[in-house]
C-alpha positions in Angstrom: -43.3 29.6 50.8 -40.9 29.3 53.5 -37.0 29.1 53.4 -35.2 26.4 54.9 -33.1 26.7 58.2 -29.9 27.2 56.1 -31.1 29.4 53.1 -27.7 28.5 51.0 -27.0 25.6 48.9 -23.4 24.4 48.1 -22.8 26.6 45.8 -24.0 29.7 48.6 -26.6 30.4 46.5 -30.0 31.3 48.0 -32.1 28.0 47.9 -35.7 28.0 46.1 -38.3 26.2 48.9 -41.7 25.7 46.8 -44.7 24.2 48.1 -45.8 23.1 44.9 -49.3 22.2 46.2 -49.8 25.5 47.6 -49.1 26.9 43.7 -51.2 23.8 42.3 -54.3 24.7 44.5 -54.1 28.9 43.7 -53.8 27.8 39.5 -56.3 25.9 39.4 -58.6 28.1 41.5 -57.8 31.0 39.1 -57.9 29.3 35.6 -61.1 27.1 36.6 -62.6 30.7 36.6 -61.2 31.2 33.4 -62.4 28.3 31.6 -66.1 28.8 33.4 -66.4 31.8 31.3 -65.2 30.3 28.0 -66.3 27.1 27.7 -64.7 25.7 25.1 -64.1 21.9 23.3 -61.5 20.0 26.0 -58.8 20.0 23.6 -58.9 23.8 23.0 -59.5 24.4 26.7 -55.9 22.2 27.1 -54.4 25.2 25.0 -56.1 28.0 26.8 -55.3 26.6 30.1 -51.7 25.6 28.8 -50.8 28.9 27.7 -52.3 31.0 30.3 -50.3 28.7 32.9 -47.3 29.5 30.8 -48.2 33.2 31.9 -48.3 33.3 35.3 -45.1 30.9 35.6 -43.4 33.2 33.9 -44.6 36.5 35.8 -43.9 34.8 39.3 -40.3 34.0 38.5 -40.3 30.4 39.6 -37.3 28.2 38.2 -38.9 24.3 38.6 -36.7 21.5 36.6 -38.4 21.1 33.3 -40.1 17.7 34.8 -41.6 19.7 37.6 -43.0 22.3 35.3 -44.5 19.6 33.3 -45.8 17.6 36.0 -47.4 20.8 37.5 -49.1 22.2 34.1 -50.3 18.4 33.8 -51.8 17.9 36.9 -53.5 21.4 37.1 -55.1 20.9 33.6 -56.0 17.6 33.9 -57.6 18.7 37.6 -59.7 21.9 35.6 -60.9 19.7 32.7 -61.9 16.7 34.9 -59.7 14.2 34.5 -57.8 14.9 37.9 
């Protein structure tokens, strides 16, 4: 993850650069591990996945907009499960 050229925003707070693919690609790599070990019904593996995703956002300190967050726990799930 790189800053831009100008690290501030407006406000002179430090601005958040994310290459969300970069974070898309590591999830799923690491939960598709996870959900090889415990194979469980789609649905349940939804939760599992859900909540372990809910982990490691929280650990790495990110701030995505709630629609971000979403979209990214969607599309890695959906990707792990199949229907990517």
């Amino acid at each position: 993850m790189s800053l831009p050229s100008n690290p501030l925003n407006q406000t002179g707070q430090l601005q958040q650069t994310v290459d969300l693919e970069k974070i898309k690609n590591f999830l799923i790599a690491t939960l598709t591990k996870t959900v090889e070990i415990n194979p469980d019904q789609p649905e349940q593996q939804r939760k599992t996945i859900y909540k372990n995703l809910a982990q490691i956002y929280a650990k790495t300190g990110l701030t995505l907009k709630k629609e971000e967050q979403e979209k990214l726990f969607r599309e890695v799930t959906d990707e792990i499960i199949g229907y990517g």
